[in-house]
C-alpha positions in Angstrom: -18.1 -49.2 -69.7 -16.3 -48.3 -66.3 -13.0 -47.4 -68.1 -15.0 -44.8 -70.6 -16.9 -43.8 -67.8 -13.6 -43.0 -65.6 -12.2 -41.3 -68.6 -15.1 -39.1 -68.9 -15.2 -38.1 -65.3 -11.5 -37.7 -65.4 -11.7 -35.6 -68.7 -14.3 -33.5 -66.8 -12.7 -32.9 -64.0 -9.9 -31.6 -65.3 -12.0 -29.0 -67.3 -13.5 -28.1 -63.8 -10.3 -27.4 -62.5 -8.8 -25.4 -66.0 -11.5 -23.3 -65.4 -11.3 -22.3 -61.8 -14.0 -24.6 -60.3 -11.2 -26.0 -58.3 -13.7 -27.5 -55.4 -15.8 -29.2 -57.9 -13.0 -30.5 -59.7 -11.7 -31.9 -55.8 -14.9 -34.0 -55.4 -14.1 -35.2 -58.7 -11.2 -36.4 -58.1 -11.5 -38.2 -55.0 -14.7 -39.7 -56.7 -12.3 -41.2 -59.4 -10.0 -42.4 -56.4 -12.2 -44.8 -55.1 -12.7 -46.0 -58.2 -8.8 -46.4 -58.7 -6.3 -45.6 -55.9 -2.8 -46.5 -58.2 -3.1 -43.9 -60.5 -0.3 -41.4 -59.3 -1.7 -38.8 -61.6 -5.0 -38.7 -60.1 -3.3 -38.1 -56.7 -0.8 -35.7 -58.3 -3.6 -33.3 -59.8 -5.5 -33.7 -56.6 -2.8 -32.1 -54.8 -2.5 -29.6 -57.1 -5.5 -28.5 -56.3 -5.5 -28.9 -52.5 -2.6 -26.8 -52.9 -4.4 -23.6 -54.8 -7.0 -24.2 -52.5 -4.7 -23.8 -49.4 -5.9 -26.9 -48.0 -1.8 -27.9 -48.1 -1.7 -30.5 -45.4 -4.3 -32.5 -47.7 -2.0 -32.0 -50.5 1.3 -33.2 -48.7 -0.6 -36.5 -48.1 -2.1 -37.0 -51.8 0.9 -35.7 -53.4 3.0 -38.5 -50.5 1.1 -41.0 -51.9 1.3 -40.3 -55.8 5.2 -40.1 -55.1 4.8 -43.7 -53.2 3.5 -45.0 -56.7 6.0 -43.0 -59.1 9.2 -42.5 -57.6 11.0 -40.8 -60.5 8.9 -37.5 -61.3 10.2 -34.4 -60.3 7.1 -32.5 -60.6 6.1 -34.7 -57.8 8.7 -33.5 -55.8 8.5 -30.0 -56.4 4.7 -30.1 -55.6 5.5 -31.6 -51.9 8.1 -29.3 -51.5 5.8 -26.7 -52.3 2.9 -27.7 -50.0 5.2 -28.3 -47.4 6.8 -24.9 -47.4 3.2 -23.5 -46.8 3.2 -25.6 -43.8 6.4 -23.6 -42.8 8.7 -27.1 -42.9 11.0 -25.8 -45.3 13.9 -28.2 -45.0 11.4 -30.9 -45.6 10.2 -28.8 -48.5 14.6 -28.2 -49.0 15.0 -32.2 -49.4 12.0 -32.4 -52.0 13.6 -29.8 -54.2 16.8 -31.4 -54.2 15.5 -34.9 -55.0 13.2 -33.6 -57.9 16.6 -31.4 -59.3 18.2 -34.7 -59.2 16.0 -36.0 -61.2 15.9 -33.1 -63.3 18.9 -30.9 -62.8 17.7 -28.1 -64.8 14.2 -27.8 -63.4 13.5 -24.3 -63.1 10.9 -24.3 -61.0 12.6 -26.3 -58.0 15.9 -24.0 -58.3 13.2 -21.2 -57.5 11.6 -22.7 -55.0 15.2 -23.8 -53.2 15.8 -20.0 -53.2 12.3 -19.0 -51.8 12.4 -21.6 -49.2 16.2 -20.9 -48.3 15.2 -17.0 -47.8 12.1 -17.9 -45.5 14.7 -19.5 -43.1 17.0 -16.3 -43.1 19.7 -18.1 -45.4 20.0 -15.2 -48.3 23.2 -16.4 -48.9 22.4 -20.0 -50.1 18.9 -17.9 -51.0 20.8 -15.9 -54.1 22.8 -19.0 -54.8 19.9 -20.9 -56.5 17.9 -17.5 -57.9 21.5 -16.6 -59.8 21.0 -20.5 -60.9 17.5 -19.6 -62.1 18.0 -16.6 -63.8 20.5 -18.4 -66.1 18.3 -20.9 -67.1 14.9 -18.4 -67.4 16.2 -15.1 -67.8 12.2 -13.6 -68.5 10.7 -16.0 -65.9 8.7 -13.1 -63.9 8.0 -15.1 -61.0 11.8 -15.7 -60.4 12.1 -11.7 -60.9 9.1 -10.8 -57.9 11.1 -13.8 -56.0 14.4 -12.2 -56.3 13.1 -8.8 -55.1 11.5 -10.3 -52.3 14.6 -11.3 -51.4 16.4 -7.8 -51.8 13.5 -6.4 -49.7 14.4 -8.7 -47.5 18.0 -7.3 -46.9 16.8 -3.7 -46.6 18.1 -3.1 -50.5 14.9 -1.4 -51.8 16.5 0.0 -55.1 17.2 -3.5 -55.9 14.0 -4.8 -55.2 12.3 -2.5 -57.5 14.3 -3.0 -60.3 13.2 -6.6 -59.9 9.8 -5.7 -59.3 10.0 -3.5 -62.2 11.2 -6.2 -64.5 8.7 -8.8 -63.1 5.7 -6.1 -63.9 7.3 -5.5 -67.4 7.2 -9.3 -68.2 3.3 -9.5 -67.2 2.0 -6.0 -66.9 -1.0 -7.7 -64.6 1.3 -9.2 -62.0 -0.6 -9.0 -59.0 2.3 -10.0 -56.6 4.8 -8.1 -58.0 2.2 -4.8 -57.9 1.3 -5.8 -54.5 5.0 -5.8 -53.3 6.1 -2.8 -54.9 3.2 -1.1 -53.2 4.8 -2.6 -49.6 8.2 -1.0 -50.8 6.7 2.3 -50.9 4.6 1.8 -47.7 7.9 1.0 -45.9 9.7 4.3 -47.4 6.3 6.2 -46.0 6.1 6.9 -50.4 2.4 6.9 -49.0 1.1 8.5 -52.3 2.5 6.0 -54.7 1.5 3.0 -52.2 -1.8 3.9 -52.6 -1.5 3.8 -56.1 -0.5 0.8 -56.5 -2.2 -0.9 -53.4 -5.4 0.4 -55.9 -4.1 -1.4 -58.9 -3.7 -3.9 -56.9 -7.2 -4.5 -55.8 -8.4 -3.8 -59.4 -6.8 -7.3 -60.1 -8.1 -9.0 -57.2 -10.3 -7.3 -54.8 -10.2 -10.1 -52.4 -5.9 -10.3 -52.6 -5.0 -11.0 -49.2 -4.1 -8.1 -47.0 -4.5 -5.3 -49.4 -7.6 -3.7 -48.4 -6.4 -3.3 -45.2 -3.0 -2.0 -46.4 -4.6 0.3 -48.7 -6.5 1.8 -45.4 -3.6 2.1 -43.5 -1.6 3.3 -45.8 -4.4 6.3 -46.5 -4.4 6.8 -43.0 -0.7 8.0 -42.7 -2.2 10.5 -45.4 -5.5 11.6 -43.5 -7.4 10.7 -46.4 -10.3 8.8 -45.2 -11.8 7.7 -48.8 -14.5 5.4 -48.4 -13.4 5.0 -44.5 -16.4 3.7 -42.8 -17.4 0.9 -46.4 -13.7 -0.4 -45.9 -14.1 -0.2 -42.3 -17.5 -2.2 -42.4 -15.4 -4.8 -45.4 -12.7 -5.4 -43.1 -15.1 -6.6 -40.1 -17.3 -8.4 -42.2 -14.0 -9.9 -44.1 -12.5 -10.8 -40.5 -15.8 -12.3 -39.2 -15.8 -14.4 -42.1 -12.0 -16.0 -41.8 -10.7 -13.8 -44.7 -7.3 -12.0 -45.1 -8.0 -8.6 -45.0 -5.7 -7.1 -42.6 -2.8 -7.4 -40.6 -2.9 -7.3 -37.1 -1.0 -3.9 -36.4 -3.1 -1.7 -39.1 -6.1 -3.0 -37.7 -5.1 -1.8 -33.7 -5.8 1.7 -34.8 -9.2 1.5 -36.4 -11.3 -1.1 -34.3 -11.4 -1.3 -30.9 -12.8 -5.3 -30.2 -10.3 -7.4 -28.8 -12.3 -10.0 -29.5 -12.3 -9.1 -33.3 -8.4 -8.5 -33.0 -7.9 -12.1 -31.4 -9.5 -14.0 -34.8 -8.1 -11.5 -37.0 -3.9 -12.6 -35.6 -5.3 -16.2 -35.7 -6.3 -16.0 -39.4 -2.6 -14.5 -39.5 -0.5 -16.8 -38.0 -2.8 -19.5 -39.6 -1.3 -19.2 -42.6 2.2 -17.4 -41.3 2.6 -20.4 -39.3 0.2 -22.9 -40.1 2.2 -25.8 -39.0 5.7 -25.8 -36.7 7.2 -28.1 -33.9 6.4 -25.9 -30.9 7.6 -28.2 -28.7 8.1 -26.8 -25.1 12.1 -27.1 -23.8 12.5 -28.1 -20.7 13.4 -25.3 -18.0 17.1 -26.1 -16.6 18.8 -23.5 -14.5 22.6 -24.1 -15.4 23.9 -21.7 -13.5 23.0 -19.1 -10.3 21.9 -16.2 -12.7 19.3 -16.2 -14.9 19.4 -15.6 -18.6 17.0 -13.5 -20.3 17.2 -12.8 -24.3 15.8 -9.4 -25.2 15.2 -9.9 -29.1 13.9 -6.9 -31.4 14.5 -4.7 -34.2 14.4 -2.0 -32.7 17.8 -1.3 -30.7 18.5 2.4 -32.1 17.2 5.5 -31.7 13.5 3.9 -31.4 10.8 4.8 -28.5 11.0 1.2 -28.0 14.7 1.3 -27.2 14.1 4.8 -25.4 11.7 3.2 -23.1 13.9 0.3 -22.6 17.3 0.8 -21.8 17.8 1.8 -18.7 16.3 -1.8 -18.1 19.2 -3.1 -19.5 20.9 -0.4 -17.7 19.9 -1.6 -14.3 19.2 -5.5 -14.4 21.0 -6.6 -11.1 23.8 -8.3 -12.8 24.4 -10.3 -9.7 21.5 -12.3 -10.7 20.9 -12.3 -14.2 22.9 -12.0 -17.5 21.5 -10.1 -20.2 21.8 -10.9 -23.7 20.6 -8.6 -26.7 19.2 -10.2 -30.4 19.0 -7.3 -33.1 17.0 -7.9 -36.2 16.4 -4.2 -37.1 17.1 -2.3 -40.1 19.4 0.9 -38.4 22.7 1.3 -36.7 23.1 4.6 -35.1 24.9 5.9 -32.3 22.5 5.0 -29.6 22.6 1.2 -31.3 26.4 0.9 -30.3 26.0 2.7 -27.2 23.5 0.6 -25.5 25.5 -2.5 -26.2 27.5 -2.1 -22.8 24.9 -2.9 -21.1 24.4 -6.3 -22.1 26.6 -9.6 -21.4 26.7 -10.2 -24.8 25.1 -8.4 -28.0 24.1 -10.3 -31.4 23.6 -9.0 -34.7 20.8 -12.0 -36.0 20.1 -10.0 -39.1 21.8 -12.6 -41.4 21.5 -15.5 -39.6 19.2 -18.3 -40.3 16.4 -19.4 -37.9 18.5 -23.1 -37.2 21.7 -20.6 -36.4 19.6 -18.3 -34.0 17.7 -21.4 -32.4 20.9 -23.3 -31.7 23.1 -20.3 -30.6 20.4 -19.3 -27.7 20.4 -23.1 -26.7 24.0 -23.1 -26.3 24.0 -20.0 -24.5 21.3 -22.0 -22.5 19.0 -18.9 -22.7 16.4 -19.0 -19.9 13.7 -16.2 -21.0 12.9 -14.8 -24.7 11.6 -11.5 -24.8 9.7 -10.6 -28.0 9.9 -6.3 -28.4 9.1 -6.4 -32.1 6.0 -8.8 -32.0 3.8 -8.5 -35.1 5.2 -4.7 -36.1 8.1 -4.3 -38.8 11.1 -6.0 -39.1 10.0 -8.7 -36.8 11.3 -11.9 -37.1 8.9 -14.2 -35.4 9.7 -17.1 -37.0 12.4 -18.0 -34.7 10.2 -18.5 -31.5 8.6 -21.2 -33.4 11.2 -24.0 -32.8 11.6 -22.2 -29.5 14.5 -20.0 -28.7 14.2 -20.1 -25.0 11.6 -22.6 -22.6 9.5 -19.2 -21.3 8.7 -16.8 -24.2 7.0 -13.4 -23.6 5.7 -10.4 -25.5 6.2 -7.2 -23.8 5.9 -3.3 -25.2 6.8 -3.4 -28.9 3.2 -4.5 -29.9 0.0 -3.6 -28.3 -2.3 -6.6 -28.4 -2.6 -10.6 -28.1 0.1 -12.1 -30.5 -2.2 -15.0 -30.2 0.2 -17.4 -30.9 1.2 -20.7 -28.8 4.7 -19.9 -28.8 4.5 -16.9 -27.1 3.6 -17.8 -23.6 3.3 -14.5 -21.7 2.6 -10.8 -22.3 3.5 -8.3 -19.6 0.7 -6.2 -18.5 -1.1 -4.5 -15.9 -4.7 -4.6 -14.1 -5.5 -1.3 -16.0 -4.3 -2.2 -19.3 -5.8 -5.7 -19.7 -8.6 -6.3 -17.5 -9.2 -9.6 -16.1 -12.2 -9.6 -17.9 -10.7 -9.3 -21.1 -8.4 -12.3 -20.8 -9.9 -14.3 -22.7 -8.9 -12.1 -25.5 -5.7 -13.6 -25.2 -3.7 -16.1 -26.2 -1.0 -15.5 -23.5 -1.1 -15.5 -19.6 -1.0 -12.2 -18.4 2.1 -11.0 -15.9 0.9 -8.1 -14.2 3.3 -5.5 -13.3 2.1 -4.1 -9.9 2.4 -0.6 -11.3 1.9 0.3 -14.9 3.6 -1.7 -17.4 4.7 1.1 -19.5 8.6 1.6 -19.0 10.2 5.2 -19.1 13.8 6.2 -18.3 14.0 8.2 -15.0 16.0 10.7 -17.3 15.9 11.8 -20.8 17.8 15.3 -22.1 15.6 17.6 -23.2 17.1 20.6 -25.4 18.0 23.9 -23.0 16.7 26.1 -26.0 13.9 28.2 -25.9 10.7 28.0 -27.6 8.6 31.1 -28.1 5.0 30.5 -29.2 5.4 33.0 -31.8 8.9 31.0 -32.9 6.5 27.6 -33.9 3.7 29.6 -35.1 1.4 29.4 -32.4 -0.6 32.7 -31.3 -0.3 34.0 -27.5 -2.6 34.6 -24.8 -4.5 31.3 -26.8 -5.4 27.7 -25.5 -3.3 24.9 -27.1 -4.8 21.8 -27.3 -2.2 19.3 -28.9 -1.2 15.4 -30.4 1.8 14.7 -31.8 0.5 11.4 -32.6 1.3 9.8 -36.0 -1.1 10.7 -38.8 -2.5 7.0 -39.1 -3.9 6.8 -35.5 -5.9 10.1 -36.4 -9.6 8.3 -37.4 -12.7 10.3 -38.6 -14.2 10.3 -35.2 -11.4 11.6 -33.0 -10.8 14.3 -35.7 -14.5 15.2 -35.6 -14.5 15.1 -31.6 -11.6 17.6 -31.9 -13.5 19.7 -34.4 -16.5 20.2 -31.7 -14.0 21.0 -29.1 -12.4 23.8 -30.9 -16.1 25.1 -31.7 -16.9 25.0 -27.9 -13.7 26.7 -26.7 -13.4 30.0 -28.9 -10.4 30.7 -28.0 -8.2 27.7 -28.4 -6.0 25.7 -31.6 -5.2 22.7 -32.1 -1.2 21.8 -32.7 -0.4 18.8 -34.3 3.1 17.4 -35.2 3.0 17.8 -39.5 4.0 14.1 -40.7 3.6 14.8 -44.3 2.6 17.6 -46.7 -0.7 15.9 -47.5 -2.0 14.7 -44.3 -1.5 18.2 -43.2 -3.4 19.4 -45.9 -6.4 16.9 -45.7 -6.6 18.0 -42.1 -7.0 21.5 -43.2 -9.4 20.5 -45.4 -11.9 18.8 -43.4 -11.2 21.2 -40.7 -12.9 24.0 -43.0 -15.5 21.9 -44.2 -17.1 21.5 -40.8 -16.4 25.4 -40.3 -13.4 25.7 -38.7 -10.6 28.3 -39.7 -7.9 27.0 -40.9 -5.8 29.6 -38.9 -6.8 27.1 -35.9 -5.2 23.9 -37.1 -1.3 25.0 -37.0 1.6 22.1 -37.4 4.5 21.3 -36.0 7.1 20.6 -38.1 9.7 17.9 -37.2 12.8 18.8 -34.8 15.2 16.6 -33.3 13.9 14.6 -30.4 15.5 16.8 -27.8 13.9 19.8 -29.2 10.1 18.0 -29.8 10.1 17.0 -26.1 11.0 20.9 -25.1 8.6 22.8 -27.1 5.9 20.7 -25.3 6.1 22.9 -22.3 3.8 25.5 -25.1 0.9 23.0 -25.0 -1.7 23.5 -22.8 -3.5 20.1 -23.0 -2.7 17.0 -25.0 -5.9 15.2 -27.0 -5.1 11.5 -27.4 -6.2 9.4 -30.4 -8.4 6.8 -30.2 -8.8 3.7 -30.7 -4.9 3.5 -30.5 -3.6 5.5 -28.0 -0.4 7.9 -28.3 1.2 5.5 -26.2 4.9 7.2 -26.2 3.6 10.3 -27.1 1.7 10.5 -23.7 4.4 9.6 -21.5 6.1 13.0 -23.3 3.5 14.7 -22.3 3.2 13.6 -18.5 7.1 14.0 -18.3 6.9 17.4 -20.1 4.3 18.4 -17.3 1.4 18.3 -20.3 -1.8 16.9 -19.1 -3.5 14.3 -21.3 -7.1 13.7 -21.4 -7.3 10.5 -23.2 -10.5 7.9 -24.5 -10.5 4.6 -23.0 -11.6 1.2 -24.5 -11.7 -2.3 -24.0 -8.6 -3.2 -26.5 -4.9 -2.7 -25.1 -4.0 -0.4 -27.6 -6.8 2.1 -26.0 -5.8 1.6 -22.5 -2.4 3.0 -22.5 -3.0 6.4 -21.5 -5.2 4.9 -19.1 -2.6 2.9 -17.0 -0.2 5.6 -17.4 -2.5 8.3 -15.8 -3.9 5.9 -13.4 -0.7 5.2 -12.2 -0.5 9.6 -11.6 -3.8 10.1 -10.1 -5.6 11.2 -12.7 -8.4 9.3 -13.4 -10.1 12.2 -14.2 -8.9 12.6 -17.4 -10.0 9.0 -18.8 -12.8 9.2 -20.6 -15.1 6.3 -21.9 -17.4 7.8 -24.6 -16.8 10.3 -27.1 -19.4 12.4 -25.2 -17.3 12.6 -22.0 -13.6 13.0 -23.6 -14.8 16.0 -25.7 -16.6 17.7 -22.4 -13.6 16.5 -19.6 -11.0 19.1 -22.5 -13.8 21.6 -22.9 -14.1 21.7 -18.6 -10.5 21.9 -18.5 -9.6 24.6 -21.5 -12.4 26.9 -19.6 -12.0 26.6 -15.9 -8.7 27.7 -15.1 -8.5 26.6 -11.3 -9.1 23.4 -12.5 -6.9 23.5 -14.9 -3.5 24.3 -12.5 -5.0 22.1 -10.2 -4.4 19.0 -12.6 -0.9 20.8 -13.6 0.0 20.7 -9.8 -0.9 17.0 -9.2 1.1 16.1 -12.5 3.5 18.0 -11.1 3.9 16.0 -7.6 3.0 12.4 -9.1 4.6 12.4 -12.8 8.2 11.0 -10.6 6.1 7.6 -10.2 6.3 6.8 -14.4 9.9 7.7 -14.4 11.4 5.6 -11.6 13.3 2.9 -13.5 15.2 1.1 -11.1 12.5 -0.1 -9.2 10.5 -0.6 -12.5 13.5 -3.1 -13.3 13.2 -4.7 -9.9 9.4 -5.6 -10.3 10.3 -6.6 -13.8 12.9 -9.0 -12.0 10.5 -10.6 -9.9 8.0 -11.6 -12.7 11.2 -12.9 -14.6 12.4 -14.7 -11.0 8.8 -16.2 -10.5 8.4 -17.7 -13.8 11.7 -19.6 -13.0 12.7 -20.1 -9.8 
């Protein structure tokens, strides 16, 4: 009677789990358990389950013990290797896959797996090894195809990884990964029109597939088309409130400005980015008199990060400190080789694996780890999770918590992050005793002069201006601009032209709310020299909201361009705050809507008060630009934290 009776559960549960009632089909299995706890099957299809439920660290210890009973099934193996990979220990998950192919040399599955998990720790080569392996023994498998151009994506070869998208969409016309990353291809080549296509498709599937509501939003943004903006908005909030992965954490900077919403969106990120690690703190020993400080980032070429950076490198008292360089970028240009000179020694980590990078900045007994990249592209995060350096810090490349225990410290200031806001944070906050935002005390602008009738613009006409990036353009700041154009007659608005049909959009919904398009005039793209000396034609600089033209208003103070900017509580809207703090001008920091779109109407029509603001720009703008003293309160924070 029991044995029928544990057949018929067991039969049932299994039907509960065929057809996607994978929670039921749980309870129904640890029912059946504790009825019988040697039946390896039981525990193998319970954490099968755990794993497509994401509950993985469940399923390493059902899938443990079902291996503790039956020793010699590969499947078993596979399956832990699998769960433990999602818990981001992928040479545990490595050793699994190697004892289930030695069981069964020719199981695909594991020689697929091997490759994914070899690629998440950076080792492509040993990565291609095993998906070459693969594709001889399942030429049509489309998940080895998606896997294999995840893998090209991976080393910056996108025609490759759309022919292996392509061929992994041919093989199952509704595969949802291989949509999704095809649609991420295009998003990275700013192919915004096709992203959105297939970011849709996408969502048709699934409209709950992790990240791709928000991706499909962003990726709109860069186009100015605000389709169904404030429902996706509203989604995204509710999705976030409710643990869901709906957005990254960079996309979602530039539409909501909560902090507090920002800090349990990254933790719903690195949840499942790096749901389980050895974060274990190293010791602090100072080897030597100098200090060593690691500046890791993609972005060491002709990148504002790098711009605003390097004449820290430049100036770091090497008396004191020695000053390593980690690239993980995607470009090598002039500037990239140039700035190398200016470290004690410069690493290309592109190709390495996270155990190579790990072990070579504990051998050079690196003191400091500085994060540039944090959670923006071609980041590599992964490798301050075994700990490159006993003090890690996140400092300019990303503008908000990275809310993650292995980065210890972000550099800040009073303005930028109040100490109210703190607790928006994962890391302490280092206070610079100026603003935090660095800028080089020189930077060549082009000699060549810029008529206003050689970019289009009219004369004897105020020019209010962003040459901000399409995406940080929202609905409201566009419509704030809108009202100031109606309430200054005899004014445009410039804005830089980032693509044909962002441009066009804005035109659009400029004329809609009865504005001539003959007011709305772009500027196309020059070389950087050239964009920083045609600012000198714009009268007053409009910053976006809620992420701030952050570079883009440091041109503008430099250029002698006054910004009137909109203040919020997240770091990404207090930017252009600490920079004009930092000159004076407090008067141009707005905190509503109401007040930013009245401080540029004041200014545009009241033209002492307008030279007035250009005078104290004038005698203060020296204080941004003065990078050898910005590198020696930088020094102190780094001689504090270790001294």
């Amino acid at each position: 009677m029991i044995i029928n009776n544990f057949s018929e559960i067991l039969e049932k549960a299994k039907y509960l789990h065929k057809t996607g009632k994978v929670d039921e089909a749980i309870n129904k299995y640890k029912d059946l358990l504790n009825l019988n706890d040697k039946n390896y099957q039981l525990f193998y299809l319970l954490g099968t389950a755990l794993i497509q439920k994401e509950r993985f660290t469940e399923a390493v210890d059902a899938l443990k013990r079902a291996i503790k009973i039956k020793k010699d099934s590969p499947v078993l193996y596979n399956n832990l290797g699998i769960a433990l990979s999602q818990l981001n220990q992928n040479e545990d998950a490595i050793k699994n896959y190697e004892k289930a192919l030695n069981l069964k040399p020719d199981l695909v599955d594991s020689l697929i797996n091997l490759g994914i998990a070899y690629k998440n720790l950076f080792n492509f080569k040993d990565s291609i090894k095993f998906f070459n392996r693969s594709l001889k023994l399942s030429p049509n498998n489309y998940l080895l195809h998606n896997n294999i151009g995840n893998l090209y994506k991976s080393l910056g070869n996108f025609e490759e990884a759309h022919k292996f998208y392509d061929r992994a969409i041919k093989l199952k016309k509704d595969n949802i990964e291989a949509i999704n990353n095809k649609a991420e291809l295009f998003l990275q080549k700013k192919d915004f029109e096709k992203a959105v296509v297939y970011f849709n498709e996408v969502l048709k599937i699934n409209p709950k597939f992790n990240y791709a509501l928000g991706k499909l939003m962003h990726t709109r943004k860069n186009l100015c088309d605000w389709t169904e903006y404030e429902e996706n908005l509203n989604k995204i909030q509710d999705a976030v409130k409710n643990k869901e992965k709906v957005i990254e954490p960079f996309p979602m900077l530039s539409i909501i400005d909560d902090p507090s919403l920002q800090l349990k969106n990254v933790l719903i990120y690195n949840e499942s980015k790096f749901k389980k690690f050895r974060n274990e703190k190293i010791k602090l020993e100072k080897k030597n008199n100098k200090i060593k400080i690691g500046y890791f980032g993609a972005e060491f070429y002709n990148h504002p990060v790098l711009q605003l950076t390097k004449d820290i490198y430049k100036y770091h008292n090497k008396s004191k400190f020695e000053v390593y360089g980690f690239f993980h970028g995607p470009v090598k240009d002039k500037l990239h080789f140039e700035i190398q000179k200016y470290f004690t020694k410069f690493f290309d980590i592109n190709n390495n694996s996270i155990d190579e990078v790990v072990n070579l900045c504990h051998n050079l007994d690196i003191n400091i780890a500085i994060n540039l990249t944090g959670h923006t592209a071609d980041s590599k995060n992964s490798i301050y999770l075994n700990r490159v350096a006993p003090i890690q810090i996140s400092f300019i490349g990303y503008s908000g918590t990275m809310g993650a225990s292995f980065i210890d410290y972000i550099i800040g200031d009073k303005i930028l992050i109040p100490e109210k806001n703190y607790r928006y944070y994962t890391e302490k906050v280092l206070n610079m005793p100026n603003s935090f935002f660095p800028g080089p005390e020189r930077i060549k602008i082009s000699e060549k002069e810029f008529s206003k009738k050689s970019v289009n613009l009219p004369n004897d006409i105020f020019v209010f201006g962003s040459f901000s990036n399409s995406y940080k353009i929202t609905p409201n700041i566009f419509n704030a601009w809108i009202k100031i154009l109606k309430l200054t007659k005899n004014s445009v608005l410039w804005l830089l032209e980032n693509n044909e049909i962002a441009k066009n959009n804005l035109i659009k919904m400029a004329e809609i709310n009865g504005i001539n398009s003959s007011r709305i005039i772009f500027a196309k793209k020059l070389p950087y020299e050239e964009h920083l000396k045609r600012f000198e034609l714009m009268d007053l600089s409009l910053d976006t909201f809620p992420y701030n033209g952050h570079t883009t208003t440091s041109e503008a103070i430099r250029c002698g361009v006054p910004t009137v900017t909109l203040s919020g509580e997240s770091f990404a809207s207090r930017v252009s705050a600490s920079l004009l703090h930092e000159i004076g001008l407090e008067s141009l920091i707005s905190r509503n809507i109401e007040d930013y779109i009245k401080i540029a109407c004041e200014i545009a029509s009241n033209r002492n008060k307008y030279q007035s603001l250009k005078k104290k720009l004038k005698e203060n703008n020296k204080r941004l630009f003065n990078s050898k003293k910005y590198t020696q309160d930088l020094e102190k924070i780094y001689e504090n934290l270790v001294l």
